[in-house]
C-alpha positions as a Python dict, from the first residue, in 0.01 Angstrom:
ca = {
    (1, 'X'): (0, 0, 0),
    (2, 'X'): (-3, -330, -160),
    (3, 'X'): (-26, -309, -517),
    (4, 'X'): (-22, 95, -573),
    (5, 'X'): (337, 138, -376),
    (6, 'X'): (508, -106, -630),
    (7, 'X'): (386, 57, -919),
    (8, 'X'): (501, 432, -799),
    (9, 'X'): (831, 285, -665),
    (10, 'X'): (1096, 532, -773),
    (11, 'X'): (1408, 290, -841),
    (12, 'X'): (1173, 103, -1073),
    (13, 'X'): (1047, 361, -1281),
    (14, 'X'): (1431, 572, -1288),
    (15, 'X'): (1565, 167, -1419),
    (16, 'X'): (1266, 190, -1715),
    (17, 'X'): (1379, 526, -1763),
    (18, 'X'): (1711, 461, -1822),
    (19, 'X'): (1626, 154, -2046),
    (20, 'X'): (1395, 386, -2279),
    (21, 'X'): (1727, 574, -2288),
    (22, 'X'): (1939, 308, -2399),
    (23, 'X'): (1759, 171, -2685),
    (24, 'X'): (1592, 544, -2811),
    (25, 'X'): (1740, 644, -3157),
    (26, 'X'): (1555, 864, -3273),
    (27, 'X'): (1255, 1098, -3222),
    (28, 'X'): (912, 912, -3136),
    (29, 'X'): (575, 1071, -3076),
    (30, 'X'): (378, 846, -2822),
    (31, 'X'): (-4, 962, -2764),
    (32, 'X'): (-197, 863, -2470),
    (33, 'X'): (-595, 772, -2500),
    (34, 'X'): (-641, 885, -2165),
    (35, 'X'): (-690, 1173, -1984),
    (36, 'X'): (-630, 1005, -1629),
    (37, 'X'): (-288, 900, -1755),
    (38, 'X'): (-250, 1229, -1872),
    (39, 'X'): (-265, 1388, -1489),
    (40, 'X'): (-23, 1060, -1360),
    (41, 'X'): (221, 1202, -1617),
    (42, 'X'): (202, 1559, -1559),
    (43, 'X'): (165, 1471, -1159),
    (44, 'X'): (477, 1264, -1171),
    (45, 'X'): (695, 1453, -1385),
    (46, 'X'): (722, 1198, -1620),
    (47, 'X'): (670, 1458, -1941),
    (48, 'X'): (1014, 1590, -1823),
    (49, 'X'): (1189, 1261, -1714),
    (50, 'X'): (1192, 1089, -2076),
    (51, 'X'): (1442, 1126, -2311),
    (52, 'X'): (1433, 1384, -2534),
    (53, 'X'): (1346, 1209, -2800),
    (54, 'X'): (992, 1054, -2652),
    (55, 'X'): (716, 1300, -2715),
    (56, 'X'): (389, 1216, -2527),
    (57, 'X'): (126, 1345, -2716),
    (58, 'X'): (-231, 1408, -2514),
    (59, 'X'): (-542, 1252, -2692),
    (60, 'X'): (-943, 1304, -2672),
    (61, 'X'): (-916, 1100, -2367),
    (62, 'X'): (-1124, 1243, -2156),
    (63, 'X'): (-1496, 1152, -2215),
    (64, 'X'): (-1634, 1534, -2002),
    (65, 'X'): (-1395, 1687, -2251),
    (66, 'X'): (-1528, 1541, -2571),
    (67, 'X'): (-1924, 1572, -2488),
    (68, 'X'): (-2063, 1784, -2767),
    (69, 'X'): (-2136, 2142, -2634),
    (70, 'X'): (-2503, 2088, -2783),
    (71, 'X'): (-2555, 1812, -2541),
    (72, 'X'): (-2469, 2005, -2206),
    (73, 'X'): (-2667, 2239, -2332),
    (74, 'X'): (-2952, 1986, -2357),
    (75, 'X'): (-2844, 1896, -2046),
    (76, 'X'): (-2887, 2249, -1843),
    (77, 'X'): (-3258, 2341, -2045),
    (78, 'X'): (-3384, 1963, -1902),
    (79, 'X'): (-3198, 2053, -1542),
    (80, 'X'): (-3428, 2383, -1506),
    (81, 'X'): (-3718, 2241, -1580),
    (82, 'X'): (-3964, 2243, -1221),
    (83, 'X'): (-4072, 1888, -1308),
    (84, 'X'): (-3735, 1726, -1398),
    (85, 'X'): (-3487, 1569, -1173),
    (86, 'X'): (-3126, 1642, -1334),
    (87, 'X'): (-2880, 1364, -1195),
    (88, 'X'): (-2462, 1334, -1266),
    (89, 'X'): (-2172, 1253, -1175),
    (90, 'X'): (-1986, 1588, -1039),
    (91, 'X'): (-1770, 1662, -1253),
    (92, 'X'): (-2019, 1751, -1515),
    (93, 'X'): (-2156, 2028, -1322),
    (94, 'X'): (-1930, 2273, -1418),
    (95, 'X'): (-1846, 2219, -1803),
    (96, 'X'): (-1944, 2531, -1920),
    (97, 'X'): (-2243, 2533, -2177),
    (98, 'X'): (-2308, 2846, -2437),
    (99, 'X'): (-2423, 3056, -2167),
    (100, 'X'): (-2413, 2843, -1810),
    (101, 'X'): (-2313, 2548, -1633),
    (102, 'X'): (-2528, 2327, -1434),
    (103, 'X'): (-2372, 2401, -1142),
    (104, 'X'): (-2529, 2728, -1190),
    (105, 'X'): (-2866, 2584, -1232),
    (106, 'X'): (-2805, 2419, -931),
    (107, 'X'): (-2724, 2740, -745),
    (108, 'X'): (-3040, 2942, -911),
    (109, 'X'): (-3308, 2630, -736),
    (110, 'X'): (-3258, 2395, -1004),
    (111, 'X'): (-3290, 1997, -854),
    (112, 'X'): (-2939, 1877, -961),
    (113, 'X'): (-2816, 1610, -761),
    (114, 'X'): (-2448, 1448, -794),
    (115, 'X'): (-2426, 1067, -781),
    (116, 'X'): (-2159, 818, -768),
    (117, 'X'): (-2359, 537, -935),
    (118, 'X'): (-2640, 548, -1216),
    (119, 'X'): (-2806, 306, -999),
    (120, 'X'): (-2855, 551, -773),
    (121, 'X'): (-3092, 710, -978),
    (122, 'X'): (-3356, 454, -966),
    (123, 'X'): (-3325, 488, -612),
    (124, 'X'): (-3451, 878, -684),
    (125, 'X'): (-3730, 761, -910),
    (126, 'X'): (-3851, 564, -688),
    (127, 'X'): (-3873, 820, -407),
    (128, 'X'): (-3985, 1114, -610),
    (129, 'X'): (-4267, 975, -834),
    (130, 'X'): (-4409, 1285, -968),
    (131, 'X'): (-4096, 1391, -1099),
    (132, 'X'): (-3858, 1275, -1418),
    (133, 'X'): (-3581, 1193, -1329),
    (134, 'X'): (-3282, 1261, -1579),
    (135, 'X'): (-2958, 1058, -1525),
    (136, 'X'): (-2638, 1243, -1763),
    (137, 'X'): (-2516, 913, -1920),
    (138, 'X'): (-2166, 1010, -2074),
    (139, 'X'): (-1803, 833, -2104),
    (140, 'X'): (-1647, 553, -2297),
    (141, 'X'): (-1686, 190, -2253),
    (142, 'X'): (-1552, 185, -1909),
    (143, 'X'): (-1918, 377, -1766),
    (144, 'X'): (-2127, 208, -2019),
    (145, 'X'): (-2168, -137, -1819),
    (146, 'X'): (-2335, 88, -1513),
    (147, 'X'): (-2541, 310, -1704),
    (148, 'X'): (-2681, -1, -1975),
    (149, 'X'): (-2723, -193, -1620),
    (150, 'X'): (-2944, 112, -1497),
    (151, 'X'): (-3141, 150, -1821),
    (152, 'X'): (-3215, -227, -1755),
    (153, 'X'): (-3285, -217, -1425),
    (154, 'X'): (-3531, 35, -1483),
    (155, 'X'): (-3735, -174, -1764),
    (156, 'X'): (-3739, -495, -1543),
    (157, 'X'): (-3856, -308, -1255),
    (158, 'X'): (-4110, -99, -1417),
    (159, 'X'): (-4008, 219, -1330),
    (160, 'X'): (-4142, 490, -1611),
    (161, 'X'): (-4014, 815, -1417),
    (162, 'X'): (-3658, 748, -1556),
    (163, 'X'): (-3480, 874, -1836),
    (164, 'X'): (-3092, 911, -1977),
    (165, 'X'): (-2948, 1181, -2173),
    (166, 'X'): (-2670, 958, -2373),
    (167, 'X'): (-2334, 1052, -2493),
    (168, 'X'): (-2112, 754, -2469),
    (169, 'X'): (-1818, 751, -2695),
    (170, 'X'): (-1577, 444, -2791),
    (171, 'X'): (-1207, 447, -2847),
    (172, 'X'): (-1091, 308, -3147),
    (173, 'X'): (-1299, 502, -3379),
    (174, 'X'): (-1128, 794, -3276),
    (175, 'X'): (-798, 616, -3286),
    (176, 'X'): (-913, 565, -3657),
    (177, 'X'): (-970, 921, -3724),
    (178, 'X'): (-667, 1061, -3569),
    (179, 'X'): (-475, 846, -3790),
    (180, 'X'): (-686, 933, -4086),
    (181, 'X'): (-657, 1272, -4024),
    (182, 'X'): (-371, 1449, -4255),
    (183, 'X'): (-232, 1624, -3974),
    (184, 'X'): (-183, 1336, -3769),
    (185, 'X'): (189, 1306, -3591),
    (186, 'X'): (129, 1041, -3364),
    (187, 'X'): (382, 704, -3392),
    (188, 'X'): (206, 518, -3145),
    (189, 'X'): (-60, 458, -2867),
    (190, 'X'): (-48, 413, -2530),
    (191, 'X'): (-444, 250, -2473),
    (192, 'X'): (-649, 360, -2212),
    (193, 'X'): (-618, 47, -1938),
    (194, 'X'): (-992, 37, -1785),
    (195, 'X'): (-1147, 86, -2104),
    (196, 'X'): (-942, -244, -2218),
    (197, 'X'): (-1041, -423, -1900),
    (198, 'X'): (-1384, -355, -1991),
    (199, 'X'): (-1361, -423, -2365),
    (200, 'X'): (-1037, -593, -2406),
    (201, 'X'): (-818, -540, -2665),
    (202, 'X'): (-889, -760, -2976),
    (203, 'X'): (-1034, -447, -3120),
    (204, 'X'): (-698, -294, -3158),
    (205, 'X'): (-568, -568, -3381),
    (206, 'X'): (-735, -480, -3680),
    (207, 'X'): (-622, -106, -3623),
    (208, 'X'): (-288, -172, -3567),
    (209, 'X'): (-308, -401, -3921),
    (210, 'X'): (-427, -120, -4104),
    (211, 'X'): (-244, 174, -4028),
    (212, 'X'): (69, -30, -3878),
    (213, 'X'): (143, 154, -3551),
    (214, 'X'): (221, 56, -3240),
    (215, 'X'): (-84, -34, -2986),
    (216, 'X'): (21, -75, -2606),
    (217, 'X'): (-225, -152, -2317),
    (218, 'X'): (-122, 80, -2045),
    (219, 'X'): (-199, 131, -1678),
    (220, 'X'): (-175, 442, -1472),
    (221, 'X'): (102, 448, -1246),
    (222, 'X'): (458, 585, -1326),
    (223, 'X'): (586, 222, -1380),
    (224, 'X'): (221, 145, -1584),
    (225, 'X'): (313, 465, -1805),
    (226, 'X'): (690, 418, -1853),
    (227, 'X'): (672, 63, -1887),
    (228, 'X'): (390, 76, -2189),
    (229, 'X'): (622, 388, -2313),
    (230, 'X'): (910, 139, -2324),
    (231, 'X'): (730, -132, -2468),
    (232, 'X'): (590, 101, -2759),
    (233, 'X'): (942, 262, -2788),
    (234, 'X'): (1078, -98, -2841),
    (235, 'X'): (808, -207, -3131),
    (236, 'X'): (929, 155, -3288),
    (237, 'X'): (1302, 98, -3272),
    (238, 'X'): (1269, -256, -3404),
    (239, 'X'): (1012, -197, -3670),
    (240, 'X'): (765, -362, -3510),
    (241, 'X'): (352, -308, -3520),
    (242, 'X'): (180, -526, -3262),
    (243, 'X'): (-94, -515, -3003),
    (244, 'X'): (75, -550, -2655),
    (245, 'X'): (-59, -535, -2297),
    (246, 'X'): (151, -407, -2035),
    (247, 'X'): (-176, -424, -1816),
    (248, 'X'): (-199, -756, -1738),
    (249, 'X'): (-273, -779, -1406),
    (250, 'X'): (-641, -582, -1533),
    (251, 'X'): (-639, -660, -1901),
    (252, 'X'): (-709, -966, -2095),
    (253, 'X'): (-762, -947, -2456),
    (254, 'X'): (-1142, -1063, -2464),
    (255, 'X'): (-1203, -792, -2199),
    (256, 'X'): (-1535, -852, -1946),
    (257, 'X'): (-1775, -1003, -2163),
    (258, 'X'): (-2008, -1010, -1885),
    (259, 'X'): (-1990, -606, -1925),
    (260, 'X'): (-1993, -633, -2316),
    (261, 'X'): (-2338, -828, -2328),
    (262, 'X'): (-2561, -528, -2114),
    (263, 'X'): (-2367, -289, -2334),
    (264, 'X'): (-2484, -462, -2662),
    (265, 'X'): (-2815, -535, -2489),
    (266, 'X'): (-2897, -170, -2427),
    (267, 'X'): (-2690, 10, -2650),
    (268, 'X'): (-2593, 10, -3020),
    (269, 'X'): (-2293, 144, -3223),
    (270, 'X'): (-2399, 470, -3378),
    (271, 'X'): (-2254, 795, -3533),
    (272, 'X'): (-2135, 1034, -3274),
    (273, 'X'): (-2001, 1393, -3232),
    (274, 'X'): (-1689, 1478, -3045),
    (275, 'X'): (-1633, 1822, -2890),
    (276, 'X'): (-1378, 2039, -3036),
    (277, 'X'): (-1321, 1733, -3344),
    (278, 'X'): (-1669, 1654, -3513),
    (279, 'X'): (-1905, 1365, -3620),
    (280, 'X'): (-1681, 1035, -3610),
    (281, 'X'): (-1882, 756, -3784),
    (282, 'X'): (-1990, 451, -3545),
    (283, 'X'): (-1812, 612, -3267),
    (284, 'X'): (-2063, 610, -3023),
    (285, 'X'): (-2350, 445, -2850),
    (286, 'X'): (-2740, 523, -2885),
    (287, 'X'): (-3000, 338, -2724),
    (288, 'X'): (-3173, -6, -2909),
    (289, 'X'): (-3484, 19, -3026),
    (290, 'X'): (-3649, -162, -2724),
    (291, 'X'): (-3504, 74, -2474),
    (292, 'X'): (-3612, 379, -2642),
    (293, 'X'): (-3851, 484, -2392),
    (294, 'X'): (-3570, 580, -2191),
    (295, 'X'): (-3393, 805, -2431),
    (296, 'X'): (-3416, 1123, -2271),
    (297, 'X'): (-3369, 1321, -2639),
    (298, 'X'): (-3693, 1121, -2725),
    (299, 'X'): (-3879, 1226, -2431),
    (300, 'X'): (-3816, 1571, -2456),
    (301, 'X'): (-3772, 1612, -2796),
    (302, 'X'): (-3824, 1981, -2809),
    (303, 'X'): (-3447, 2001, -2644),
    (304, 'X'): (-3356, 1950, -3008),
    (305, 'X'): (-3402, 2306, -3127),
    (306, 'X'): (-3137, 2440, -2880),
    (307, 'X'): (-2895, 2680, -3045),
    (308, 'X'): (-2499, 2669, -2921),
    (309, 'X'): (-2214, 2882, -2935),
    (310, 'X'): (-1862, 2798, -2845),
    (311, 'X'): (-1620, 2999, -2718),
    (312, 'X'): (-1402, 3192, -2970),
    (313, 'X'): (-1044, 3152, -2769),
    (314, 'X'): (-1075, 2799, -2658),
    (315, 'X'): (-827, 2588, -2865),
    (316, 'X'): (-972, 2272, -2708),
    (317, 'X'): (-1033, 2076, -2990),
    (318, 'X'): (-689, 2126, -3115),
    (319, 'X'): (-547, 1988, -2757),
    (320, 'X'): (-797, 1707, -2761),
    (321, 'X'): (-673, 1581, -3135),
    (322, 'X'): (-323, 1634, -3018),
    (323, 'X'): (-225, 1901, -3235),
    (324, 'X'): (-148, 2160, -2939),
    (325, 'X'): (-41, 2143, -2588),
    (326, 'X'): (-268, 2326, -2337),
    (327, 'X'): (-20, 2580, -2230),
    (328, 'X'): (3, 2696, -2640),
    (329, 'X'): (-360, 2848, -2598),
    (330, 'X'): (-295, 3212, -2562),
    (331, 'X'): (-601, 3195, -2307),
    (332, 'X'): (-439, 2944, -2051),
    (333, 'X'): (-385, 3060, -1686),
    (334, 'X'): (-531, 3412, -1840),
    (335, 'X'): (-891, 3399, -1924),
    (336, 'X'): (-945, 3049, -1883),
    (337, 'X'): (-923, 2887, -1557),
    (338, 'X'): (-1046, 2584, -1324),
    (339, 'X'): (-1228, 2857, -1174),
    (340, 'X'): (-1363, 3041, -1523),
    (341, 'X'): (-1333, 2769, -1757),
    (342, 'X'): (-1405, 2858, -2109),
    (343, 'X'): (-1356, 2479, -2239),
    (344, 'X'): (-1411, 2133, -2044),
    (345, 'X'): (-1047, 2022, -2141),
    (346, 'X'): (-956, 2294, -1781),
    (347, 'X'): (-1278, 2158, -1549),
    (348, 'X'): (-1254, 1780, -1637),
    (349, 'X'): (-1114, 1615, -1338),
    (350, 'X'): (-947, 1417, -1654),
    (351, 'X'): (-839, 1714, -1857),
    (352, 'X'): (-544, 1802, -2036),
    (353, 'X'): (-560, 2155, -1953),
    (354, 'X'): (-671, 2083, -1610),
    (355, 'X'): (-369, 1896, -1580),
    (356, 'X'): (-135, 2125, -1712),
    (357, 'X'): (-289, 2370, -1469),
    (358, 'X'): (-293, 2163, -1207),
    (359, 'X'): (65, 2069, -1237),
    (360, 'X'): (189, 2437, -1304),
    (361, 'X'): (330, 2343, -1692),
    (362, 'X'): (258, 2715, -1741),
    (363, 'X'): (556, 2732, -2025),
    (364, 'X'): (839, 2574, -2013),
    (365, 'X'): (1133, 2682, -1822),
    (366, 'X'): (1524, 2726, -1851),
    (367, 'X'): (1538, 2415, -1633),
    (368, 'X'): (1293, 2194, -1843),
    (369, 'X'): (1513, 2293, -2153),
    (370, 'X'): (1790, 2223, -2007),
    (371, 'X'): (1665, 1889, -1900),
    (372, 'X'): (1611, 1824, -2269),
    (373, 'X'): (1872, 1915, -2356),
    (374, 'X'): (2080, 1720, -2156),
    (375, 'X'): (1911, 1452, -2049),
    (376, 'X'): (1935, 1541, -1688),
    (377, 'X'): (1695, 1402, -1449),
    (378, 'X'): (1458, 1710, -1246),
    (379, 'X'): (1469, 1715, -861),
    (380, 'X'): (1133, 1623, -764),
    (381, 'X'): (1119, 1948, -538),
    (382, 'X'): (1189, 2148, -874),
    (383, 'X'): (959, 1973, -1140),
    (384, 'X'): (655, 2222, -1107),
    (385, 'X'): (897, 2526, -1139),
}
């Protein structure tokens, strides 16, 4: 396929491969912002294909993952309510709350309907006028456009049976509190390539400035992935702390300012939490004060009492900050499950432990080690041993 068979063409990728070999001295920890680069790596084998010496480190990249538990919460008492219309994308449905999911809601009579477009939403209001109709607004800059262009939609067109439960996030503030954090290990960042098509990646400058590390604009693909690896392993090796974009064919560095103005039109920077990592200052999006009306947490504002209670064995928040893999969580493959999840991080169609799942990186095995070891490359009918 034009386009997608270029960028998953074997010889290419093995020739990057071999050139992060060549110029590798020493050990390098490389995290990605981004949990659907997260599944190309584990789905390629490209964890076990580096050298050695390259690390890949899996970030909060995954914006199911990092909704606060309080919110889904919010999200499954407005979902059972008999006059309330709970819309989402699907892969929300099953991130487990304190006590349920909304698929289960769903299952019990509750009217939860998936969607593939905010917009679609509108389309519900319209038909079902006795009813509020909740749309579950969540991810980072790449979803905002759709969701501010909904919120919009639905002031110009007059439509007062609409509401959004909010919980967008943005990536470099949490780029800026990894590398606050004292526990950090991270030498560089692979970026997350839609967001930056969305946003660009001016943003990045001053952060790489700052904390002088290594910022690379990455795609998805095996060639994306190795190529922005190599890139970043490069700035490393030569002492080097730039903003790059191995995304160009996407990316441009003042982003889709089209998209930026019905972000900044609808939405405003704010204080937000993260699931599993906390409050990270101006991190996040809330509503402006002229599209209020269709805050969901202000039309229901008795949601705000609900109590939460997170799971005792989920490390999540320790694989979303980097600090642990998924398969270190004594729970993995044992109580937790895509099938009984206890954290989001294992039903996120973007999550790390999903992915790890997914990909059967249960532990690692004699043949993995060995790999490292050695440097050997994994037959491809033998890298999900």
């Amino acid at each position: 396929m034009k386009y997608i068979d270029e960028y998953r063409d074997e010889k290419v990728t093995r020739g990057l491969l071999d050139e992060i070999g060549r110029i590798v001295t020493r050990e390098w920890k490389l995290m990605e912002v981004c949990g659907g680069q997260t599944h190309s790596i584990l789905k390629s084998g490209l964890d076990q294909l580096l050298p050695p010496q390259i690390e890949l480190i899996h970030g909060p990249g995954c914006p199911v993952c990092v909704t606060p538990l309080e919110l889904i919460d919010k999200a499954i008492a407005l979902a059972q309510r008999s006059n309330v219309i709970f819309v989402s994308y699907g892969d929300m449905l099953r991130v487990p709350g304190s006590e349920r999911d909304l698929f289960s809601v769903r299952a019990a009579g509750g009217d939860v309907r998936i969607v593939y477009s905010p917009l679609d939403s509108l389309k519900i209001a319209k038909e079902n006028p006795d009813k509020t109709i909740v749309f579950f607004g969540i991810g980072f800059e790449t979803t905002a456009p759709a969701n501010a262009m909904a919120v919009a939609q639905a002031k110009r067109q007059g439509i007062k049976n609409f509401a959004m439960l909010v919980s967008h996030v943005t990536v470099p503030p949490a780029i800026s509190a990894l590398l606050e954090s004292p526990d950090v290990r991270v030498d560089g960042f692979l970026a997350a390539g839609h967001v930056c098509t969305i946003m660009g990646y001016w943003e990045y400058e001053p952060l790489v400035k700052k904390y002088n590390v290594p910022v690379v604009v990455t795609g998805f693909e095996p060639v994306d992935i190795v190529h922005g690896v190599l890139m970043c392993v490069k700035q490393l090796e030569e002492g080097r702390a730039e903003v790059e974009n191995a995304y160009a064919r996407s990316v441009r560095r003042e982003g889709n300012e089209p998209a930026q103005a019905i972000i900044n039109e609808v939405f405003e920077p704010c204080d937000r939490p993260w699931r599993g990592i906390g409050v990270i200052p101006q991190s996040g999006y809330k509503f402006r004060e002229a599209y209020t009306y269709y805050d969901a947490e202000q039309r229901f504002p008795d949601i705000q009492t609900i109590a939460t209670k997170e799971s005792s064995l989920c490390i999540s928040g320790q694989v979303l900050q980097g600090l642990k893999k998924p398969n270190q969580c004594p729970a993995f493959g044992k109580e937790c499950t895509p099938q009984m999840p206890l954290g989001a991080t294992m039903v996120s169609s973007e999550g790390a432990c999903a992915a790890y799942y997914r990909y059967a990186r249960f532990a690692k095995t004699a043949l993995q080690d060995l790999t490292q070891k050695s440097n050997t490359v994994i037959p491809s009918e033998a890298r999900n041993l």
